[in-house]
C-alpha positions as CSV (number, residue, x, y, z in Angstrom):
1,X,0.0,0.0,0.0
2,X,1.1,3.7,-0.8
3,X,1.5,6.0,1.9
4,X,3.1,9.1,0.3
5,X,0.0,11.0,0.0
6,X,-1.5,10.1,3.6
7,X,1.1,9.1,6.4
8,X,4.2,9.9,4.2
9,X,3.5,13.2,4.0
10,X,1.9,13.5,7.4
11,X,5.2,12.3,8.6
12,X,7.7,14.5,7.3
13,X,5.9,17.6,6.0
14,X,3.5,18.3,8.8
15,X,0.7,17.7,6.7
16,X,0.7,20.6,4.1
17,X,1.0,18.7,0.7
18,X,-1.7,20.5,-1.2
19,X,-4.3,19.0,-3.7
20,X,-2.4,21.3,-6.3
21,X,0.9,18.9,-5.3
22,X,-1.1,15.7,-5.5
23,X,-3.5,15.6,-9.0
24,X,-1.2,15.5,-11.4
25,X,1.1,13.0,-10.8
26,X,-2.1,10.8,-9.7
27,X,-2.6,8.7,-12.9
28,X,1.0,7.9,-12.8
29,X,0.3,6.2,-9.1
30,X,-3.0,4.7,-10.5
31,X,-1.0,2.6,-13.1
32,X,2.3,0.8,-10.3
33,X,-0.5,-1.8,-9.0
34,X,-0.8,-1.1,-5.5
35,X,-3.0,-3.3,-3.5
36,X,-4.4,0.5,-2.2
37,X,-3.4,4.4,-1.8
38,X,-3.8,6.0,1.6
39,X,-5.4,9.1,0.7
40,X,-7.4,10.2,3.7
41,X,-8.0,10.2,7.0
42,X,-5.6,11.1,10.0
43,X,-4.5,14.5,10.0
44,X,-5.3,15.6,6.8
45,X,-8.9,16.4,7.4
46,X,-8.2,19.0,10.0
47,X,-4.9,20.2,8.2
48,X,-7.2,20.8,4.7
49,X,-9.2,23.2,7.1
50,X,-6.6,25.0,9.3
51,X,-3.6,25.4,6.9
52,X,-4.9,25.0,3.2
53,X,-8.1,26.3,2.8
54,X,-9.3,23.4,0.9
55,X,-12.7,21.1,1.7
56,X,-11.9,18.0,3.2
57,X,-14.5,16.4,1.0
58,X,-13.7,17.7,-2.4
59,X,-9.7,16.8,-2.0
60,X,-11.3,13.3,-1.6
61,X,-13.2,13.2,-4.6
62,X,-10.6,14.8,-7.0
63,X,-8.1,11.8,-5.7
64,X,-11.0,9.1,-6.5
65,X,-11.4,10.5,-10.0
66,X,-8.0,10.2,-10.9
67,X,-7.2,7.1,-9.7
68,X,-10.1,4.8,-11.2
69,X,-8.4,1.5,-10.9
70,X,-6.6,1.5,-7.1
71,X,-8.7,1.1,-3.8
72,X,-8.7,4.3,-1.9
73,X,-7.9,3.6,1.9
74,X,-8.3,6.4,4.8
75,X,-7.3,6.3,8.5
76,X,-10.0,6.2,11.2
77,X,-9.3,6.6,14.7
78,X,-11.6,4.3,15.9
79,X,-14.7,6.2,17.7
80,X,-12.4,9.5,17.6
81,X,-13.1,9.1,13.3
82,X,-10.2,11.9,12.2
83,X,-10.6,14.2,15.4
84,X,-9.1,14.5,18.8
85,X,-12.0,13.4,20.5
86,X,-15.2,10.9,20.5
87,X,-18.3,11.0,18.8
88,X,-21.7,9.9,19.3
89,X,-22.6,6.5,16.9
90,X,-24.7,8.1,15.0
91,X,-22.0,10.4,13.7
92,X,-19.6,7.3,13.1
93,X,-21.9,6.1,11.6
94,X,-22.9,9.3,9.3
95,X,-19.0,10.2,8.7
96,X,-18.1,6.9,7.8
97,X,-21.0,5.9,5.1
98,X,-20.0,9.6,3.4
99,X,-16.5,8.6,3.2
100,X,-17.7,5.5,1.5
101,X,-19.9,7.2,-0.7
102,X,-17.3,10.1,-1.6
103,X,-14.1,7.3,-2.6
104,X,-13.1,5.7,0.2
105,X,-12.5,1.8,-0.2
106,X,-10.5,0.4,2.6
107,X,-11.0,1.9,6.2
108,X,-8.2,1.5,8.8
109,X,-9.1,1.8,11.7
110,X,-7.4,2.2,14.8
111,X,-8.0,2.9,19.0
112,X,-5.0,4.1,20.3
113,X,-5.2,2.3,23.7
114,X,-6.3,-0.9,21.7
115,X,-10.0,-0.9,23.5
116,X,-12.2,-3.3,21.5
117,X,-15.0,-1.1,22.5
118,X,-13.9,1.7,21.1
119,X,-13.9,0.0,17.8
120,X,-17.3,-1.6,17.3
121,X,-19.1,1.7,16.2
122,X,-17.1,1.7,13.1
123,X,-16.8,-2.2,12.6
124,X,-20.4,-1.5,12.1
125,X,-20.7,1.1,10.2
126,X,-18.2,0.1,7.5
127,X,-19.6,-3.7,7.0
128,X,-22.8,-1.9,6.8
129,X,-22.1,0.1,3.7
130,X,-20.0,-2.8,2.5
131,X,-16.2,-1.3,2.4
132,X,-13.0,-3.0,3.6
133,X,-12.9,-3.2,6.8
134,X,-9.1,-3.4,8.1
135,X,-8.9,-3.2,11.9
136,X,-5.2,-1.9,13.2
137,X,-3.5,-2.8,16.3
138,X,-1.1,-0.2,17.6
139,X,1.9,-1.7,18.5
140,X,4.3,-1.1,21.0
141,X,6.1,-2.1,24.1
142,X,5.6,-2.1,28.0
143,X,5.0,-4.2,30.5
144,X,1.7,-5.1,30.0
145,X,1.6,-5.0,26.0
146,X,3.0,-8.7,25.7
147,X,2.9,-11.7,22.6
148,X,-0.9,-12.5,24.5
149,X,-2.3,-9.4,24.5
150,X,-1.8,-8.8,20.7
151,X,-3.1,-12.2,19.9
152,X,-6.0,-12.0,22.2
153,X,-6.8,-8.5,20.8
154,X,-6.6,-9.4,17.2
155,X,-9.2,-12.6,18.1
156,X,-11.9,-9.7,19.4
157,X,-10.9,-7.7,16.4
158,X,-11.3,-10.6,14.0
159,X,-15.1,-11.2,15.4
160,X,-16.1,-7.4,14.3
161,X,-15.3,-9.3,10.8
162,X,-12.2,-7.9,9.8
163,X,-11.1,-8.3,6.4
164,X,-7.5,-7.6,7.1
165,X,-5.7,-7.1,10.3
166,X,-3.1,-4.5,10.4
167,X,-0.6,-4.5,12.9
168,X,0.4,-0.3,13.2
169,X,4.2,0.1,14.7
170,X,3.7,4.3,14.4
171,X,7.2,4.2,16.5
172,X,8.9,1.5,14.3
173,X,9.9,-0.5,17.3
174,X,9.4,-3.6,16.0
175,X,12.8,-5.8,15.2
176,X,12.8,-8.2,12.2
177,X,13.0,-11.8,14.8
178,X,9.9,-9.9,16.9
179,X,8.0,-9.1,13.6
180,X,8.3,-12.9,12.5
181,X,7.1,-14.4,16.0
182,X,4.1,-11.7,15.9
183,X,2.9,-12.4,12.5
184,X,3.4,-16.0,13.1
185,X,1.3,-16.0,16.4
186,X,-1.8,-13.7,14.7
187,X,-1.9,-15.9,11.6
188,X,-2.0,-19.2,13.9
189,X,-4.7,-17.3,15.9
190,X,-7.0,-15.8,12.9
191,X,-7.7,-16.6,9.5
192,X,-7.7,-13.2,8.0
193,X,-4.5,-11.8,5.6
194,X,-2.1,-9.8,7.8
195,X,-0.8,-6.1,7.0
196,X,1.9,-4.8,8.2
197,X,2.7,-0.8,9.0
198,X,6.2,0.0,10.3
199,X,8.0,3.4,10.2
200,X,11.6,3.9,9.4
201,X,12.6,5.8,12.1
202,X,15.6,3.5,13.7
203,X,15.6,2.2,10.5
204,X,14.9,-1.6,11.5
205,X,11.4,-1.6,9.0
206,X,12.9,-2.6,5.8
207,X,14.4,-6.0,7.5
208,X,10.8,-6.0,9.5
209,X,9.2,-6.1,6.2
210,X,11.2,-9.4,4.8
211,X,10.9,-11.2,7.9
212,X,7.3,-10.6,8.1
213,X,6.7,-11.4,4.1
214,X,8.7,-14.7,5.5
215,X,6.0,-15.9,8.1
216,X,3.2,-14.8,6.3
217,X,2.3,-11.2,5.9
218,X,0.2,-10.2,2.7
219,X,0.1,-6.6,2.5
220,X,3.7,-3.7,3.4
221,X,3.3,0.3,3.5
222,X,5.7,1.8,1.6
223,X,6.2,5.6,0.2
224,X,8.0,7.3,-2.3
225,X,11.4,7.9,-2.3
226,X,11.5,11.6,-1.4
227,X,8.9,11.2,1.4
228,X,10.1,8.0,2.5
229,X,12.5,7.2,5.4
230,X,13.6,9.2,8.8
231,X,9.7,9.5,10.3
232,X,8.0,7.9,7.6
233,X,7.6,4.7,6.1
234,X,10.5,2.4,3.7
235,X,10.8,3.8,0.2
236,X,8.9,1.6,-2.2
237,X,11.5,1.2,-4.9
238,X,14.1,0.0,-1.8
239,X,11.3,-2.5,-1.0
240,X,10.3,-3.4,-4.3
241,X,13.4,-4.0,-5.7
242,X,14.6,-6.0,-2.6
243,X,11.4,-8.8,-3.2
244,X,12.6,-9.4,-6.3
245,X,13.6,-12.7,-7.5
246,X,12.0,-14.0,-4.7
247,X,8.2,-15.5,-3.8
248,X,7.0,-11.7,-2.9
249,X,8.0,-10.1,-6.0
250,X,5.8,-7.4,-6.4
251,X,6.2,-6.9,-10.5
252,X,6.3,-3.4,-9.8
253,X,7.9,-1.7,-12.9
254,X,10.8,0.0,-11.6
255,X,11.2,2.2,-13.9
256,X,7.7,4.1,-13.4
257,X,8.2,4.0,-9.7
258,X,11.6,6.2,-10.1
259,X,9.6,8.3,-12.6
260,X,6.9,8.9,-10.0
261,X,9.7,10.0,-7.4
262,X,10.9,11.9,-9.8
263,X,7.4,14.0,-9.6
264,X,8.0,14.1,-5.7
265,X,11.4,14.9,-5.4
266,X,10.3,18.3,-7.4
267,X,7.3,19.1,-5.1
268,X,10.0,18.3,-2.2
269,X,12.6,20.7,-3.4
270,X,9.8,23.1,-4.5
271,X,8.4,23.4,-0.7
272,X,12.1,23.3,0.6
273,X,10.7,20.1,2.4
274,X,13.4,18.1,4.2
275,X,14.3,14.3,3.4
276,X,13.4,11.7,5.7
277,X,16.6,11.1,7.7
278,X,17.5,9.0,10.4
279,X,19.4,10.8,13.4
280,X,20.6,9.8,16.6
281,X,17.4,10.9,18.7
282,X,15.5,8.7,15.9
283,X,17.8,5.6,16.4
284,X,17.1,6.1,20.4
285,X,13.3,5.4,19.5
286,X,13.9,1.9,21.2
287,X,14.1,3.9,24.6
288,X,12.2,7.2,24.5
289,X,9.3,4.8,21.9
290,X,8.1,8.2,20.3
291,X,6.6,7.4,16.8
292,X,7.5,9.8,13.5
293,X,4.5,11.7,13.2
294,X,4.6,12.5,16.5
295,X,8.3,13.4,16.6
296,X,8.3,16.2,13.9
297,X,5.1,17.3,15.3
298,X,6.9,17.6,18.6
299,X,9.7,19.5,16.8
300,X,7.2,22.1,15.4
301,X,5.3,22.3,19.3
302,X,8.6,23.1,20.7
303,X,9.6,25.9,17.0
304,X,6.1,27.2,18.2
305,X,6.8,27.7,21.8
306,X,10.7,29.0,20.8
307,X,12.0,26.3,22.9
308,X,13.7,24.2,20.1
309,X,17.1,24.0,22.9
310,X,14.5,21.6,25.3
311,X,13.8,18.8,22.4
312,X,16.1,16.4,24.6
313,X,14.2,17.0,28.3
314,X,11.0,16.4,26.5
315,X,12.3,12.8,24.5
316,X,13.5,12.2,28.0
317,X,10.0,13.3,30.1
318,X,7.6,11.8,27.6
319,X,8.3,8.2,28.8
320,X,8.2,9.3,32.3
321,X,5.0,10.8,31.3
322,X,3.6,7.7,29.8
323,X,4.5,5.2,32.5
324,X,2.2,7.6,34.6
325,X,-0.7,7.5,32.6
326,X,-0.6,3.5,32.1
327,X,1.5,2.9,29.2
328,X,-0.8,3.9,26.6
329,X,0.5,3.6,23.0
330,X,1.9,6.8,21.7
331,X,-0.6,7.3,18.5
332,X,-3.1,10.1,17.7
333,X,-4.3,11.3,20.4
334,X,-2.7,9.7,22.7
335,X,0.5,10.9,21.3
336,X,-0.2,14.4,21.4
337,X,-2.2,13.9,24.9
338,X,1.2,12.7,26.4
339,X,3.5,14.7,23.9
340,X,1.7,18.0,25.2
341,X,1.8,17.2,28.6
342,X,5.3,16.4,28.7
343,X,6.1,19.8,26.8
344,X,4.7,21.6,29.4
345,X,6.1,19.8,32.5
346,X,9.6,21.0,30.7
347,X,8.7,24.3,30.0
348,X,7.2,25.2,33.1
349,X,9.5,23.2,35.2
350,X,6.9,22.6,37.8
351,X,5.4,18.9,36.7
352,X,2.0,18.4,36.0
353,X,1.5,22.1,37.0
354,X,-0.9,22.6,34.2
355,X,-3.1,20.1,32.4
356,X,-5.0,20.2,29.2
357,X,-8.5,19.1,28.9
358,X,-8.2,16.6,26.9
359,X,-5.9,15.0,29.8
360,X,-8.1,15.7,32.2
361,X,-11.0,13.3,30.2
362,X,-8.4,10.8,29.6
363,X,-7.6,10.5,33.2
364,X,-11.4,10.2,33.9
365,X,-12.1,7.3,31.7
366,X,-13.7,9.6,28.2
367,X,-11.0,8.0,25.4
368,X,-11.6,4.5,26.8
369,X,-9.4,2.0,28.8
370,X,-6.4,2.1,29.7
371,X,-3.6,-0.3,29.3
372,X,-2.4,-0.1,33.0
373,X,-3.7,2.0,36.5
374,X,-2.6,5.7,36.8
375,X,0.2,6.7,38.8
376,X,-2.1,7.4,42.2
377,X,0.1,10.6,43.4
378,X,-0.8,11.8,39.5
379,X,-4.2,11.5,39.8
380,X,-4.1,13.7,42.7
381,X,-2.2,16.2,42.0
382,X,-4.6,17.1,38.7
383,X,-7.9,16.0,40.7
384,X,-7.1,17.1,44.8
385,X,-5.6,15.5,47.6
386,X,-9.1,14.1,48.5
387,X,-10.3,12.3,45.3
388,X,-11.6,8.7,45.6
389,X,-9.7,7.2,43.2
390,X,-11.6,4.5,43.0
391,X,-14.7,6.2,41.8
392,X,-13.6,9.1,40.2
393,X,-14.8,7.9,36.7
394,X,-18.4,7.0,37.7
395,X,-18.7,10.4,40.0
396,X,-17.2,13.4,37.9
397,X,-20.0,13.0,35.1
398,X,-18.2,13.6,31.1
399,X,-19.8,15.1,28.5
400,X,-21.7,13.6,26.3
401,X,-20.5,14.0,22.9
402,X,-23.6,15.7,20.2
403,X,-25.4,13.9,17.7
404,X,-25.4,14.7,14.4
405,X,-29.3,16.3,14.5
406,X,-27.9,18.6,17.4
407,X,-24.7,19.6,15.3
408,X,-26.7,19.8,11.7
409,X,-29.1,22.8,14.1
410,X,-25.8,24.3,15.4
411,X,-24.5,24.8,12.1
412,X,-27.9,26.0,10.4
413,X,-27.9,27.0,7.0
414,X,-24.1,27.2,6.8
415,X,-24.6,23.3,6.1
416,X,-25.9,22.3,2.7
417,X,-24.9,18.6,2.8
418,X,-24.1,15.5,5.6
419,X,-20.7,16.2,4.2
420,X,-20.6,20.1,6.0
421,X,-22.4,18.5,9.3
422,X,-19.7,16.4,10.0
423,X,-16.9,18.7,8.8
424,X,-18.3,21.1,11.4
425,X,-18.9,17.8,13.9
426,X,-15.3,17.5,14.0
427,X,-13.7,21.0,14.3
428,X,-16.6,23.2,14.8
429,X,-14.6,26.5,14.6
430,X,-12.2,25.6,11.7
431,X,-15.6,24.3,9.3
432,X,-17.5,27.8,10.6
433,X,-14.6,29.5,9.1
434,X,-14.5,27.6,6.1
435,X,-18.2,27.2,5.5
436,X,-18.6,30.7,5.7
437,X,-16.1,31.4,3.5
438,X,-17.0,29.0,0.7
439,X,-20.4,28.0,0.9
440,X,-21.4,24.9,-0.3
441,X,-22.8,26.2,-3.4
442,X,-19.6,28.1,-4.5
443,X,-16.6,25.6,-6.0
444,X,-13.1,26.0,-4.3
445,X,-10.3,26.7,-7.4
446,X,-7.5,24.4,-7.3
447,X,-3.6,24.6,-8.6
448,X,-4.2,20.9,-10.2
449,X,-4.6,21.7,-14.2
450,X,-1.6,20.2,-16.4
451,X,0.3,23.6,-17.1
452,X,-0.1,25.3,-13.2
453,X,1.5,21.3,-12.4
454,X,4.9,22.9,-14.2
455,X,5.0,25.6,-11.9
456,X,8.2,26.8,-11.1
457,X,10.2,27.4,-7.9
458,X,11.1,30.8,-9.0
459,X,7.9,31.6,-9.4
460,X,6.4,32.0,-6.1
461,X,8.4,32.8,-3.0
462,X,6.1,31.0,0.0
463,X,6.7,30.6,4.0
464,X,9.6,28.3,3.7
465,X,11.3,30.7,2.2
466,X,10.6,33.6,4.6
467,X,11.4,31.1,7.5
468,X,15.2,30.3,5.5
469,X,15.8,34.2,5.3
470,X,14.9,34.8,8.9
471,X,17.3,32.1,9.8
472,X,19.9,33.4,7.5
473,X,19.6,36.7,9.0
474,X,19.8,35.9,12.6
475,X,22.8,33.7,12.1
476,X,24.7,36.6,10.2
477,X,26.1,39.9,10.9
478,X,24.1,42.0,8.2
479,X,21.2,43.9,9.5
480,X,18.5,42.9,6.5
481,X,18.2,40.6,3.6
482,X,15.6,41.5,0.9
483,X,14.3,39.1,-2.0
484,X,11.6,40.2,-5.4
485,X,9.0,38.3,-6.5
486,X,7.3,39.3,-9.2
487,X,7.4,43.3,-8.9
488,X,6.9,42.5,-4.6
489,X,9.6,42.7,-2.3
490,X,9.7,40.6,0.9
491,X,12.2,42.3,3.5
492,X,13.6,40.0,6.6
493,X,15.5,42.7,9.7
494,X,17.0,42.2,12.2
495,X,15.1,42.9,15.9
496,X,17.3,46.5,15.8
497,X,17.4,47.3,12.6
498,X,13.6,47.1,12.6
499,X,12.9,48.7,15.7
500,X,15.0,51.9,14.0
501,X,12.9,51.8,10.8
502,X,9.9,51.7,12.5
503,X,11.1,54.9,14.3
504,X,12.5,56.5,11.2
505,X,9.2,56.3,9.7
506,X,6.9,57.0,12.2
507,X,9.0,60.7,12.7
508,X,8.9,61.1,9.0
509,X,5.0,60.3,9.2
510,X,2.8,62.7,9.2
511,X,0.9,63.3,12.7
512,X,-2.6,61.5,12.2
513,X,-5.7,63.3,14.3
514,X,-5.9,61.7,17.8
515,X,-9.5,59.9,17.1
516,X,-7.3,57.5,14.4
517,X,-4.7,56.8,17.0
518,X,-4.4,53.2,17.9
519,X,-4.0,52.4,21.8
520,X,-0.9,51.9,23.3
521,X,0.7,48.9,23.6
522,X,1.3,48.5,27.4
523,X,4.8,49.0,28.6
524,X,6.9,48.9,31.4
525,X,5.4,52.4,33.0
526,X,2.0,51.0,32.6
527,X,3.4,48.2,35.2
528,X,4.9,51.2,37.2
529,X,1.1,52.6,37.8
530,X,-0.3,49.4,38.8
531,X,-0.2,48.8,42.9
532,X,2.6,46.6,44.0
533,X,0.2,43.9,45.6
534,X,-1.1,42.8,41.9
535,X,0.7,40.0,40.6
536,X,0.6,39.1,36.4
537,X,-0.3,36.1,35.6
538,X,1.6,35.2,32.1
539,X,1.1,32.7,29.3
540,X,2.9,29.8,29.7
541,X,2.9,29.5,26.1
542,X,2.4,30.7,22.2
543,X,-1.4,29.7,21.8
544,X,-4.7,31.4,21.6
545,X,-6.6,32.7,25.1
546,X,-9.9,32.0,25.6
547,X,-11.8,33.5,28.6
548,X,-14.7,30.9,28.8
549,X,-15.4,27.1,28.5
550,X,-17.5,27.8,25.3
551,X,-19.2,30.4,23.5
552,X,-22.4,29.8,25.4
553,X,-21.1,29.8,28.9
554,X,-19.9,32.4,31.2
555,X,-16.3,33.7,31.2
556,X,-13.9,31.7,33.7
557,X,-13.6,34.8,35.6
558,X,-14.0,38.8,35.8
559,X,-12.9,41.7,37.5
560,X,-13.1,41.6,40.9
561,X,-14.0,38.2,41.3
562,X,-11.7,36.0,44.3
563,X,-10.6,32.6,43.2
564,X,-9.1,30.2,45.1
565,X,-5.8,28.4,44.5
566,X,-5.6,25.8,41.6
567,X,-9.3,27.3,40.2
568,X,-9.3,28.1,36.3
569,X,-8.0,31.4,35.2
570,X,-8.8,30.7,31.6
571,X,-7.8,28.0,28.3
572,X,-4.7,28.5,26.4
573,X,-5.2,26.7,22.9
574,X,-1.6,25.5,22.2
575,X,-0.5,22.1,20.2
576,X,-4.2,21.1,19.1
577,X,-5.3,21.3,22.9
578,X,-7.4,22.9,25.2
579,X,-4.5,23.9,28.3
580,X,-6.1,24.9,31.7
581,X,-4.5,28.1,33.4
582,X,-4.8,27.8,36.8
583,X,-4.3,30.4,40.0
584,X,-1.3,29.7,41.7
585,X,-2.6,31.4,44.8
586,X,-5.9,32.8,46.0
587,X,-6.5,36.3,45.2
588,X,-8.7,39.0,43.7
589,X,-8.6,39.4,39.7
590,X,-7.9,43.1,39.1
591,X,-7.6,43.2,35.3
592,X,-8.0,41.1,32.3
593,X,-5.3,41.9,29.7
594,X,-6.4,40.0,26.5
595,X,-9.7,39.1,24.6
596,X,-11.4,35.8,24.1
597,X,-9.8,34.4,21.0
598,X,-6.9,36.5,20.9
599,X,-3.5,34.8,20.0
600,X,-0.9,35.2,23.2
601,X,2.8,34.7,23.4
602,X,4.9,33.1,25.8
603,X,5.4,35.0,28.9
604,X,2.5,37.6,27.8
605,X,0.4,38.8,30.7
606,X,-3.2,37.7,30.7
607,X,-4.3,38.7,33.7
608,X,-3.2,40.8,37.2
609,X,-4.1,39.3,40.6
610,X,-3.9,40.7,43.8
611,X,-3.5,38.2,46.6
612,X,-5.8,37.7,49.4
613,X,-3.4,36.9,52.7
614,X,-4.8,35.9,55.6
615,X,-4.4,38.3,59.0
């Protein structure tokens, strides 16, 4: 199966391959013979939404046209479908019989803490509309993940009626002698063709791949050269070429593979998108377990929150992290649950100081089972010293997730199609934006016709390129560096040089009349005016501040209201999740800084708090 368009490009390129990269070299794909193409599913729903501007939906039905004689396969995250969270059965069942309808032939699906019932929903729903259904486990290693567990899982898995059984290493862990006694085991214990997922990373995968071929396995996942490797997934034409004269040659014609790579390794020198390469902190993936996805991802949290110099404290707290929340595999959203909440146990350097939401629901019992019991002195810290830990998921009551009748009336006539409903059922704020945008009855233009495929890299300059010249500038000793673009000229300063321009032009400016004036930004004498008994409370991180739970519900807090120690201040949105910003101490709020839905930087103050102390 192909993965460059799906995981390959999930892996390494953060998920930005647009359909403009993808049409044209689509036919080419359509002719190699691959059992399937990932296409869909995982990130790239969201990532269509909050980085390209495309609909989810569409992009899906341009790939099906143009490749009429290869399956399409998606990734489904088991009751979480392609979000971060779960969703009522009737919108499994809703979102999956669309994706059916729209191109999808093969359905992976996945729970990352391997709970069979988090899986039945869409076993359901995807023998009901008659697609492939291929059931995943998501492999890794602990103490309780054993040679047992796997088999006993793929048994319940098999019942559901799997066509396939996939076994997902996200982390490539697997070694070739473990692949062959796991693949022997699970086709002793099932009658069903195995598949098997492994990324590169320590760079084990290719060897995984031969051993497993040798006891058994039908299916491999393989990319294309230039997004293969490092975080993602064995090149095809290394795989391909290595079954040959064997009993797994794949009759792949070499020559059109190279050719499609060719296609790619323009698009990747186009984006000034890095190769998949293995490093030391990839080879130590048989210690710190985190899988590819997750590690660039983790690199891009950390660009994000300017704290690229801590990668090695977080690789190093994530499995500290894990064993504390019961070992559970390190896949989506799992992986950015733990991920997240290792990143800020570094950054704030006071452990499990804050929590995100979606690790509070975890803790509670809302993503399902986990593999092993929490780490008790965890569970109080984030819940009290005077929880009941062993009722604390039957007493604190969890949402239940909407249907799809009670999303289709939040979304009104923005909707025109079960298609919108569900886009807006899995990021309500990103499909607002989108749906109000491009309405339904308007068509979204996209870079796929043959000549805009010849596009060149001199004709564009885009954000990789701004990032390279802001690099380029802080590591030299010139004060700017300017490139054109087609009669525009993009101009990268340094901090000083900048700060003198500004002030250079605003004295040569002409004085505008006082109502125009914009306020002040507030600065260190603003500070000097406030009493010395209010204390800021700053952003912990780059993210987006939001004053209140929801848009229906009241704000967190006001002025003058007295909160107690460890109550909710507000939610910073950082890394895909909902971050709770607690009081340190009790106290009085005084002021409120920023405004619901504005975008915060580290260190930033939010809010100033004056301290009740006791007499």
């Amino acid at each position: 199966m192909d993965t460059t368009i799906r995981d390959g490009q999930q892996s390494l390129w953060a998920t930005r391959m647009t359909i403009g990269d993808i049409l044209p070299i689509l036919p080419k794909m359509d002719e190699v013979g691959y059992w399937a193409i990932e296409a869909w599913g995982g990130a790239t729903f969201d990532s269509c939404l909050r980085f390209l501007d495309e609909n989810p939906w569409d992009r899906l039905r341009q790939i099906k046209a143009a490749t009429p004689k290869t399956p399409l396969a998606m990734l489904v995250r088991g009751q979480n479908l392609v979000g971060y969270r779960h969703y009522s059965s009737d919108v499994v069942d809703r979102f999956i019989a669309c994706a059916h309808k729209n191109g999808i032939d093969v359905f992976r699906v996945f729970d990352a803490l391997n709970d069979i019932d988090n899986m039945r929903d869409c076993a359901r729903a995807v023998k009901a509309c008659g697609a492939h259904f291929e059931p995943a486990i998501s492999y890794t290693t602990s103490p309780v993940h054993t040679l047992d567990s796997y088999v006993d899982y793929a048994c319940k898995l098999a019942e559901l009626g799997a066509d396939t059984i996939c076994i997902k290493d996200m982390a490539g862990l697997l070694t070739p002698y473990r692949t062959e006694k796991l693949v022997n085991a699970l086709r002793a214990a099932v009658d069903v063709p195995i598949h098997l997922h492994s990324h590169y990373v320590g760079g084990m995968a290719p060897s995984c791949f031969i051993k497993g071929a040798e006891a058994g396995a039908s299916i491999v996942d393989t990319a294309s050269a230039p997004l293969a490797s490092g975080n993602s997934h064995p090149a095809v034409e290394m795989v391909a070429a290595s079954f040959k004269e064997s009993a797994f040659d794949t009759g792949f014609d070499l020559n059109l593979l190279f050719e499609i790579a060719n296609y790619w390794e323009e698009v990747r020198r186009r984006g000034h998108y890095k190769r998949g390469v293995s490093s030391l902190i990839h080879m130590q993936v048989y210690k710190h377990q985190i899988p590819g996805g997750m590690m660039s991802n983790l690199m891009s949290q950390l660009e994000v929150q300017h704290a690229t110099d801590r990668l090695e404290d977080v690789v190093a707290e994530i499995p500290r992290v894990r064993a504390e929340v019961g070992f559970p595999p390190l896949v989506t959203p799992m992986s950015q649950i733990v991920g997240t909440q290792a990143v800020m146990n570094v950054l704030t350097g006071k452990r499990w100081s804050i929590v995100s939401k979606e690790m509070r629901d975890y803790l509670l019992g809302a993503y399902g089972h986990a593999p092993a019991p929490f780490n008790s002195e965890i569970m109080r810290k984030v819940f009290g010293e005077n929880v009941d830990l062993a009722t604390i998921g039957n007493e604190l009551a969890l949402d239940e997730p909407p249907t799809f009748a009670q999303c289709a009336e939040e979304i009104g006539e923005l909707a025109h199609s079960d298609e919108d409903v569900l886009m807006y059922a899995m990021f309500p704020v990103e499909a607002r934006a989108f749906l109000s945008k491009h309405p339904s009855n308007e068509s979204v233009e996209f870079l796929h016709d043959e000549d805009a495929s010849q596009t060149k890299e001199d004709d564009y300059v885009d954000m990789n390129q701004i990032r390279e010249l802001i690099r380029a500038v802080e590591e030299s000793k010139i004060g700017e560096i300017s490139i054109k673009d087609a009669g525009s000229e993009i101009t990268v300063r340094k901090p000083e040089v900048a700060l003198a321009a500004n002030l250079a032009a605003a004295q040569a400016a002409p004085t505008a009349p006082a109502a125009a004036e914009a306020p002040a930004e507030q600065s260190e004498s603003d500070d000097a005016k406030r009493p010395l008994s209010w204390k800021p409370v700053k952003s912990p991180m780059v993210g987006t501040f939001y004053s209140a739970p929801s848009p229906d519900d009241p704000d967190f807090v006001a002025v003058g209201d007295e909160v107690m120690a460890g109550s909710t201040l507000c939610i910073v949105e950082a890394m895909k999740l909902m971050n709770e910003i607690a009081a340190d101490e009790m106290g009085t709020i005084r002021e409120v800084c920023v405004e619901n839905g504005d975008a915060v930087e580290y260190g930033q103050v939010m809010f100033y708090l004056e301290p009740i102390t006791s007499k």
